[in-house]
N, C-alpha and C positions, 0 to 999 in steps of 0.2 A: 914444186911450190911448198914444201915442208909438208908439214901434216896434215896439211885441210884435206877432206874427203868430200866428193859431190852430197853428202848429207848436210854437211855444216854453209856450204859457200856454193855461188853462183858466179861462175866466168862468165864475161861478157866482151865479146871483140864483135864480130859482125854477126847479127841473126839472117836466119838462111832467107832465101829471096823469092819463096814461093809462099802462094796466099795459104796451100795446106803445106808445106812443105813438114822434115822431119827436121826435129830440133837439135842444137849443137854444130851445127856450121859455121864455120869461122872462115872469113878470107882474110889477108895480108892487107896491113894500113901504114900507109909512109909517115914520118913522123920528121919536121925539121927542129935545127936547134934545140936550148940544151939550158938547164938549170943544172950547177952542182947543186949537192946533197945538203952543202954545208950551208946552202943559202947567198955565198958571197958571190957568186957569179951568177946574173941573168944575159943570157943574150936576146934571144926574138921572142920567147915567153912561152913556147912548147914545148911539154917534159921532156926529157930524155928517155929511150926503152930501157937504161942503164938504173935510170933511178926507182928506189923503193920511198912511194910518200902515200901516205894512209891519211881521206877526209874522215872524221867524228864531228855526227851531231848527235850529242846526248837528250832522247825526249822521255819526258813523263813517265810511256809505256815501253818504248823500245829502243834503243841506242843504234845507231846506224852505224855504217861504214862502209865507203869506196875508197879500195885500195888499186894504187896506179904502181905497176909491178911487171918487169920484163915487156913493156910498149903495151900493155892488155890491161882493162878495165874489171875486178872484180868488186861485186856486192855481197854486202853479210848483214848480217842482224842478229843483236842478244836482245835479249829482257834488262831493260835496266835495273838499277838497284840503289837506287834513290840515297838511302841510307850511304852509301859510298861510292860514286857514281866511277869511280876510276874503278874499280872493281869488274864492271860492264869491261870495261877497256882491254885490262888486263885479259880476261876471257877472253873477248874476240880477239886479240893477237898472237895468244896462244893459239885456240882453233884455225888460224889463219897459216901457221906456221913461220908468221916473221920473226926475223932476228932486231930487237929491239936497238942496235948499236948502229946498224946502216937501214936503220927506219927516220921516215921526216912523218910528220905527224901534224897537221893544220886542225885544229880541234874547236869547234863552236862546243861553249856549257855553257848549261842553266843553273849552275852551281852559287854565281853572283844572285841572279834573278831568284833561286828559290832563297838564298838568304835574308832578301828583299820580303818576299810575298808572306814566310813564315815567322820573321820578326824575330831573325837569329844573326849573330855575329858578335863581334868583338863587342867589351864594354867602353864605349865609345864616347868622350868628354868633348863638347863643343864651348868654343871659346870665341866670344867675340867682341865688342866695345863695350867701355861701360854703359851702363843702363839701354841695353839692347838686348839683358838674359831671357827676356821672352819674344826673341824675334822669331825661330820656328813655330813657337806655338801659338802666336798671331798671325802668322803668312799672310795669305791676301785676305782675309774676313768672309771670305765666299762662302755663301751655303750650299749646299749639295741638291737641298731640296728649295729652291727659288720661294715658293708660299710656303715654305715651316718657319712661321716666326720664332717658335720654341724648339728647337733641334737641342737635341740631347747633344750635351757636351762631349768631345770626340780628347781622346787621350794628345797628349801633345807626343810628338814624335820623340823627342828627347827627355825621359825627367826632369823637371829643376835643379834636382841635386848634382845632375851633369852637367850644367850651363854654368860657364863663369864668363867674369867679364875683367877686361886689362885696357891699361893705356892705347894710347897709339893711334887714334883714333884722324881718320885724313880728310880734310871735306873733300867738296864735289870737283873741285878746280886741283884736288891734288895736293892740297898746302898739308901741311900739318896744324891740326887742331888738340891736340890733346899728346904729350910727349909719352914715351914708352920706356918708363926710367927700370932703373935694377931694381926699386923695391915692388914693384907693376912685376917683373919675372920672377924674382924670388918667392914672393906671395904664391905666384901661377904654381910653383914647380914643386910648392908644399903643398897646396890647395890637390893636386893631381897625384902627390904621392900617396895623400891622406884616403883619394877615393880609389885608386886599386886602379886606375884607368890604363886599359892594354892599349886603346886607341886614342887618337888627338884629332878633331876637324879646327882647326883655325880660319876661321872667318871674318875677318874686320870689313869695316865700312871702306868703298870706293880702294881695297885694296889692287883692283886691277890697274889704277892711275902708279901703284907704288910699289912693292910688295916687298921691300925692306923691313917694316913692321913686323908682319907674317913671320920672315925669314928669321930676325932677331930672334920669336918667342918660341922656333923650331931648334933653334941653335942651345934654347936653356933649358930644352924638355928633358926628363929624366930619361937616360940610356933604354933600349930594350922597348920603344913608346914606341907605333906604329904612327905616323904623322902624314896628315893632310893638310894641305895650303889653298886656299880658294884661289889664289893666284896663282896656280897651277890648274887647278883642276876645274876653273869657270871662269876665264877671267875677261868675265861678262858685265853689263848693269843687270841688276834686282839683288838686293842684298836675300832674299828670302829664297829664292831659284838657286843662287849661287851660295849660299847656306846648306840648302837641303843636298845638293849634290856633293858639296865637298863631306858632310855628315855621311852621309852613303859610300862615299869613298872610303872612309875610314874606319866606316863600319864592319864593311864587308870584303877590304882588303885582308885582313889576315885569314880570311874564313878562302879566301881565294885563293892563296899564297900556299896555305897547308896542305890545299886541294892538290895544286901542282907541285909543290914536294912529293907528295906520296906519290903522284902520278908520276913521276920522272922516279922515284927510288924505287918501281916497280919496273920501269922500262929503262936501266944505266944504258947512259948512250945515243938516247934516241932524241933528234932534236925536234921542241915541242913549241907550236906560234897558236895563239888563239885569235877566234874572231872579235872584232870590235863592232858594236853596234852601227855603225859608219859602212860596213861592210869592208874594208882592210884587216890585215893581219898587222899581229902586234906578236913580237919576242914573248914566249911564256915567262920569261926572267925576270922583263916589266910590267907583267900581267895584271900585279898586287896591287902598283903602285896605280894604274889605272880600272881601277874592279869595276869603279862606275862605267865605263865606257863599255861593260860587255854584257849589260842587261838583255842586250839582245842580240847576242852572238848569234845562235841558234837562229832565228829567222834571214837574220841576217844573211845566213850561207843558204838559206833558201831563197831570196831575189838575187844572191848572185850567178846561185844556179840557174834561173829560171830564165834570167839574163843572158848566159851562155849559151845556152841552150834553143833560145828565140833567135839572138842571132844567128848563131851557126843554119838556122832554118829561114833564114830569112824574115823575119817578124818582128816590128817595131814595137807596138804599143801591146800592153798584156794587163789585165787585170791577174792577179794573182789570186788562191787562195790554196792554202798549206793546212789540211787539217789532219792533224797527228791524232792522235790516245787520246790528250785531256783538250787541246784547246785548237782552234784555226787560228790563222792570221793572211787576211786579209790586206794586201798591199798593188799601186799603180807601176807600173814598170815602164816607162815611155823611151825605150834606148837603155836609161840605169832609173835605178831606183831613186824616190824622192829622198831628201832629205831633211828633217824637222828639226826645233831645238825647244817643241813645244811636247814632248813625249811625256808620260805618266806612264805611275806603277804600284800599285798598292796603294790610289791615289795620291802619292806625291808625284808635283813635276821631277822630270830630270832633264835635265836645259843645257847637257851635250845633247853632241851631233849623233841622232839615230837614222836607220832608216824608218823612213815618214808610212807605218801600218796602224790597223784598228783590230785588237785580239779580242777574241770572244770564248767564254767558255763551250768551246764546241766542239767535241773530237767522236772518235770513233769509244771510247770510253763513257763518254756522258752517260749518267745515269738519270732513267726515266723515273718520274714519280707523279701520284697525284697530288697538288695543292690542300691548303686548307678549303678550298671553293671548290673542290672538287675540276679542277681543270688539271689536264695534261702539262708537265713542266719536263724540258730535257736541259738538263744541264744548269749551271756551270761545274756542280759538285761532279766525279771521274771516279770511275772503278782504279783507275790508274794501273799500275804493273802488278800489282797488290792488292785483291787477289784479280784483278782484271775483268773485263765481260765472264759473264755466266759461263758461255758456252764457251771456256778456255780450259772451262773443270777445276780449277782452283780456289775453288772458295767462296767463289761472288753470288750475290744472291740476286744483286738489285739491276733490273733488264737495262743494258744500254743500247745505244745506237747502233754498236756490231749486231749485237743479237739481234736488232731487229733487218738490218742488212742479211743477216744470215738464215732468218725466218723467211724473208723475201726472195730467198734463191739468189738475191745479187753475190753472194759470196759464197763459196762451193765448202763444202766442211772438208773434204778430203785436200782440197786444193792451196788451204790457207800457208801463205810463204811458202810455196813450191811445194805442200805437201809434207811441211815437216814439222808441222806441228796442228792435225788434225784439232777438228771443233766438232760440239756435242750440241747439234740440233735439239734433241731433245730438253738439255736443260734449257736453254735456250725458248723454247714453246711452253715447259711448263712457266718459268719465270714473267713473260708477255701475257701468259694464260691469265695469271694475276693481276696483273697489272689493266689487262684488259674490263677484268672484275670487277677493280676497284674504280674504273671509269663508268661501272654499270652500263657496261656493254654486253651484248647477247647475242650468240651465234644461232643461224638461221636453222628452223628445228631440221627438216630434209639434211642438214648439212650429214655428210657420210662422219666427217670427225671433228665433231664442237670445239675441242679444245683448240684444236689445230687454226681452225675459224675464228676464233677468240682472241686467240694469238695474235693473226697473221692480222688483222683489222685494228688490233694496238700495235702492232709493228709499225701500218701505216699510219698513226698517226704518231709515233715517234719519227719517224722522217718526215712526214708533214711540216712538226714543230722544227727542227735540227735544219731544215732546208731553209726556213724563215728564216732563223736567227741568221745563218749565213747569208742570205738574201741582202736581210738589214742592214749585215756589215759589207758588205760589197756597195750598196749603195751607200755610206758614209762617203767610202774613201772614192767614190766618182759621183752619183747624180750630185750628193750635197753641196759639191765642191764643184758646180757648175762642168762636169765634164762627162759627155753623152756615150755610156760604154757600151752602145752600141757598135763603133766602128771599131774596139779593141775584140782581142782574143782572150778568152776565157782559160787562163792556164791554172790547171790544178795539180797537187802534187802532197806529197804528206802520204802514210801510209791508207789513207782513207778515201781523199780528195776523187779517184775517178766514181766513185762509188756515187758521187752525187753531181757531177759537173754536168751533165744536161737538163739537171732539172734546173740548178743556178742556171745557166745560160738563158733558158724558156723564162724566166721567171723575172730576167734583168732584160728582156728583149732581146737575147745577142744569139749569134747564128753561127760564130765560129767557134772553136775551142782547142787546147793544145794539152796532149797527156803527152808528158816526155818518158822518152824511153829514163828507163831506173826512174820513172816518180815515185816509187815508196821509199827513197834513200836521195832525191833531188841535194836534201840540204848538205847531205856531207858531201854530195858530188860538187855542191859551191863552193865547199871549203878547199878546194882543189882549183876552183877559178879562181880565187880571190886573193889580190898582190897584195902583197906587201905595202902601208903606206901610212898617210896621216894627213888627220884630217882637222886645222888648226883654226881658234876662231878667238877676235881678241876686238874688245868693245873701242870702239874709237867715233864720237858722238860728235856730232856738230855737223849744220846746215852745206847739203853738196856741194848748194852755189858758193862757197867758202873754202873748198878745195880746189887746187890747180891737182889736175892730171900726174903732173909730177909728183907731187905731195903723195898721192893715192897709190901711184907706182913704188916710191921709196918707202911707204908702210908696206903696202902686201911684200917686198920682197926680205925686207927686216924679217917678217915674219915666215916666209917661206926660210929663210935659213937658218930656223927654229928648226923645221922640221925636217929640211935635209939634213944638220949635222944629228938628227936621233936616229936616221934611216941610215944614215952612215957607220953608226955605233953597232947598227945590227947586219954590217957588211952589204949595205944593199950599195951598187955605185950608184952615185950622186946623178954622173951623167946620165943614166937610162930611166931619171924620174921623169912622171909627165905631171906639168904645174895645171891647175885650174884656179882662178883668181874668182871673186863674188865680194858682193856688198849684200849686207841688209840694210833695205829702203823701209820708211815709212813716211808717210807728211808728217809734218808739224804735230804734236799734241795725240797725235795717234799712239795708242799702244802695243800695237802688233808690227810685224814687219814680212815683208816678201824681200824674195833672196834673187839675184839679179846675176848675171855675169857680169862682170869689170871693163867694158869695151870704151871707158872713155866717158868723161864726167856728162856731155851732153847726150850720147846714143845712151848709156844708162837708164838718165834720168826718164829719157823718150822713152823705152821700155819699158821703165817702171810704171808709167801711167798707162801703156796699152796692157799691164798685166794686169794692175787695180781692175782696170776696167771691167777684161774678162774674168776676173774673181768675184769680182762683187758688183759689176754694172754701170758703174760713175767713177769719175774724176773728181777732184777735188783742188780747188782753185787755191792750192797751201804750197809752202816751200816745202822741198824733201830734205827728207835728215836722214844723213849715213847715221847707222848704229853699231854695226859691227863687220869689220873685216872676215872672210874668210878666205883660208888656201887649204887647195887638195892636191897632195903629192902622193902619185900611185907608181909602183915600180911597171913596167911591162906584166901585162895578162901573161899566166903563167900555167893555163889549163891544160891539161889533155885535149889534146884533138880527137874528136869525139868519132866513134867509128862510122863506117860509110858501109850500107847494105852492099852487096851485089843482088841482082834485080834479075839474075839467068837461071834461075834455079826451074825443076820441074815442080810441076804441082804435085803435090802430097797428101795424106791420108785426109779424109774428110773429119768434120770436127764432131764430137760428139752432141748429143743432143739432151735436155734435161726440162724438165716440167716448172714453170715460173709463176711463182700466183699471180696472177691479173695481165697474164697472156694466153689469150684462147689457144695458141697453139704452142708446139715445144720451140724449147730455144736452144739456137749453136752455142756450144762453150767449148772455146777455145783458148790454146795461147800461141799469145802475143806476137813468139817467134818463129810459128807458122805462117805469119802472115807475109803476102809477097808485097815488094814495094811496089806499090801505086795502085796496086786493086784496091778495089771498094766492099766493104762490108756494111748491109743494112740491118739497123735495128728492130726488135732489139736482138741483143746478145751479149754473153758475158768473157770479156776478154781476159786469159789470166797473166802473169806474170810471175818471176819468184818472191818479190817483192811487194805488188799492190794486186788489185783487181781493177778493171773498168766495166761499168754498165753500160753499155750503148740501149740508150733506152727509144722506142720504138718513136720515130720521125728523122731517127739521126741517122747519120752515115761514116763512115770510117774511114780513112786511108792509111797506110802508114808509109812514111815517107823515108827516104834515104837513110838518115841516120836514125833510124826503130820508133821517130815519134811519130804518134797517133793523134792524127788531126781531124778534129770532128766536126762535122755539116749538117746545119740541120735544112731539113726536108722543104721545098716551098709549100706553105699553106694553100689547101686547093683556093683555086681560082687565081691565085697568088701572081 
């Protein structure tokens, strides 16, 4: 395997099949069909043991990676490095000892997303009809705070001095209103020399009826311009939705584009697909051209995984929660993930297709602090990679959520990531000690050692608070939304997630829960699931009962051969796509829309009111209005087949034992890969892995199942 040494990298084929068993056992996994390297051939969608393809999900605090290599599964982890995130890369595939020329590389980054959040990228000139130069910075007129009559003026997203305005202008039926003469581009193309602008968003009115306009004023931008088309990149209704995203596109396409140069001039040879917020892959080639579409790569290849993964285990419906270093994300997995076109970011909408989560600043980073009120606050502000939790010894002063995970014994300091990169309890307890202080908290005088007591009583109530917030977001994204997450499983995953997924579970009512095997690397194990495809969506407005069947069939498929001939350009064949066809429905006069499958203008319509119904309770006695088409073309699942225990093994050394605040007696701490499949382990106890920890905290139960996942039970209540 080149250079990796069992220091730097954790193999993973089958873990041995006793409850103590000895670790590193591997048995033999059949493997059918076959993906070339180069991407142009899928057959049944199961790697080949021939091929070398490495997932990357780049986060906050640590960079991941599952690399699928000789028919075997391996796991790594670097420190990322924010400041140049291919840098992380580069390290781990050195440390890995791959040869970058016969490497395939599926890669979720936050590279878009942080250009977003920090209010960096190209200088970016948005252009759109006359007397419309201040359409972003009027948007919808929505206050943020409903009773602030007097809100402080909020910056417009674009200066004025970047907003221009030209001909060309189309009404709502399409006609042309306003011509697009040469002196309308000439003007433009001096107006854009004059301001230095590397980038161009092009936005005209009801450009998605036309987009000849658009196309003209791209054809006369000065050479070297980075350009975006709204009718490309949204070609949706809302001039202000469809504005903001094409702005964002061409904001943060060259900041994307650079990204993946360097990362390809560091690895010649090696071919590179990112994730799209959609949860498909896209060619790193045309990555630039669609920057907006990867705001949420990164999560993205976490419900893909999370998806594989339930499957493969038999398990339909899952709540999810992925909480990394700086922040969770929260998402419904019912079969696949939702899909939204109502997503935000830095509070802007962006009105492509995401998948449908709620993120919170909440990670194993969060730093704890007291308010002005003197109340307990965790989060959103992160220790991040830089200098990280206290107890990593690098520098941090300010206690977070690890630390107090690690005050609490849930996280073993010798044990953290297999043991290779030990944690310092002590700073750790002095940092909490303080913190505890400044809550005017008081260790009990008997106590044998105050500070320790001080500590560990603000420990808990930084996971007290850390638990809420997650709480709050798991109920967004099901009670709010009318759906009772008691009958789903509780999947957690993120390098942090098992650390707290039984007290989520107790605290949402739920009584199952699912830790997959590699949950501290789940997301780049998705980017490994997740085909190739696209996912297309094109406004077409006017009342159902006005469409014949026909009609609706010869749009979606016009449109589907939008997206087979781009899937074909990146050698996927055409025939192994799988089409999915949707409307957005809303009544009459409504401003929202639910998203429907295509079964035929009357079954539609009939499901669109039994879904009102259950979303919001009532029907509504209105015509329904198609608003937008969508088609999803995905090539064949393309994952590894995830390893299968053997269940023969003898039992093995017994696990060790360790003292846990606020359990009277000691606790087992084990790992993971000791565990036999099907036995049961009662809480609590602390399971390790190389990658994450779990707390099985005391009511629960354990098993772990066939393929290494840990499925959790909690205890009936007595009388129960």
């Amino acid at each position: 395997m080149g250079g990796a040494s069992d220091a730097t990298v954790s193999e993973v084929r089958a873990s041995p099949p006793s409850l103590f068993a000895a670790a590193g056992a591997h048995c033999p996994v059949d493997y059918d069909g076959c993906m070339l390297a180069d991407g142009k051939t899928i057959m049944d969608g199961a790697f080949s043991c021939a091929m070398t393809v490495l997932g990357i999900d780049t986060g906050g605090t640590f960079t991941d990676f599952v690399l699928w290599q000789g028919g075997r599964l391996r796991v790594h982890k670097v420190a990322s490095t924010p400041a140049a995130p291919e840098q992380a890369i580069l390290q781990a595939v050195r440390e890995l000892g791959l040869d970058p020329a016969r490497l395939r590389i599926v890669h979720g980054s936050t590279v878009a997303t942080n250009a977003v959040l920090e209010g960096k990228g190209a200088r970016t000139a948005f252009v759109t009809n006359l007397g419309f130069r201040d359409l972003l910075a009027i948007g919808r007129q929505a206050r943020r705070a409903l009773y602030d009559l007097q809100p402080p003026p909020a910056p417009p997203p674009v200066p004025p001095e970047l907003c221009l305005e030209t001909g060309g202008r189309l009404g709502a039926d399409g006609s042309l209103l306003e011509p697009l003469t040469e002196a309308d581009l000439d003007r433009l193309r001096a107006e854009l020399l004059a301001l230095g602008a590397e980038a161009v968003a092009v936005s005209l009115l009801f450009s998605y009826l036309d987009d000849a306009p658009e196309r003209a004023i791209a054809r006369a931008l000065p050479p070297g311009v980075f350009v975006s088309l709204s009718s490309a990149v949204l070609p949706l209704m809302g001039e202000y939705e469809r504005g903001i995203a094409t702005w964002l596109n061409a904001r943060v396409g060259p900041v994307v584009g650079g990204y993946l140069d360097r990362l390809s001039e560091g690895l010649p040879g090696a071919r590179v697909a990112v994730m799209q917020s959609s949860g498909e892959t896209l060619a790193a080639s045309l990555a630039n051209e669609a920057a907006v579409r990867l705001l949420l790569s990164g999560p993205a290849g976490g419900l893909a995984g999370a998806g594989h993964v339930a499957r493969a285990a038999g398990i339909e419906r899952l709540l999810t929660f992925d909480m990394g270093g700086t922040s969770t994300d929260v998402a419904l997995v019912d079969g696949a993930p939702r899909l939204t076109l109502e997503g935000r970011i830095a509070g802007l909408p962006v009105a492509v297709p995401m998948v449908d989560m709620h993120t919170i600043g909440a990670g194993g980073g969060s730093i704890a602090r007291v308010d002005s009120g003197g109340a307990l606050q965790v989060g959103p502000g992160s220790a991040g990679a830089v200098p990280g939790p206290v107890c990593y010894g690098r520098g941090g002063h300010e206690p977070t959520v690890t630390d107090a995970n690690l005050l609490l014994g849930r996280l073993r300091a010798e044990a953290f990531l297999g043991g290779r990169m030990p944690l310092e309890p002590a700073a750790a307890c002095g940092a909490l000690a303080r913190l505890g202080r400044a809550l005017g908290l008081t260790a009990k005088p008997d106590a044998p050692n105050a500070e320790a007591a001080l500590a560990q009583q603000a420990a808990r109530g930084v996971i007290d608070v850390v638990n809420e917030h997650m709480a709050r977001a798991l109920r967004v994204i099901s009670v709010q939304r009318g759906i009772d997450p008691t009958g789903a499983w509780l999947c957690s995953f993120g390098g942090a997630g098992g650390l707290h997924v039984c007290a989520l579970a107790e605290m949402l009512g739920m009584s199952r829960a699912l830790v997959p095997e590699r949950a501290g690397v789940l997301s780049a194990l998705g980017m490994l699931a997740a085909p190739p495809g696209r996912l297309l969506t094109r406004a077409w407005l006017g009342a159902l009962a006005a469409r014949t069947d026909a009609e609706v069939d010869e749009a979606l498929t016009v449109l589907a051969a939008e997206g087979s001939a781009a899937l074909a350009a990146e050698g996927v064949p055409v025939a192994d796509l799988t089409r999915t066809d949707s409307l957005d429905l809303r009544y009459l006069g409504q401003s929202y829309t639910l998203n429907l499958p295509w079964r035929g203008r009357a079954a539609t319509a009939d499901a669109f009111r039994d879904l009102h119904i259950a979303r919001y309770g009532h029907a509504l006695d209105l015509p329904v209005e198609l608003v937008n088409l969508r088609v999803r073309l995905r090539a064949p699942e393309r994952a590894p087949v995830l390893p299968v225990m053997d269940d023969g093994a003898a039992p093995g050394p017994r696990p060790e034992l360790a003292r846990v605040p606020g359990c009277a007696n000691a606790v087992p701490v084990l790992r993971r890969g000791s565990m036999r499949v099907g036995s049961e382990l009662e809480g609590p106890a602390v399971i390790l892995d190389a990658v994450a920890t779990t707390w099985l905290a005391p009511g629960w139960r354990a098993r772990r199942d066939r393929l290494g996942n840990l499925l959790l039970h909690r205890a009936e209540p007595a009388g129960g």
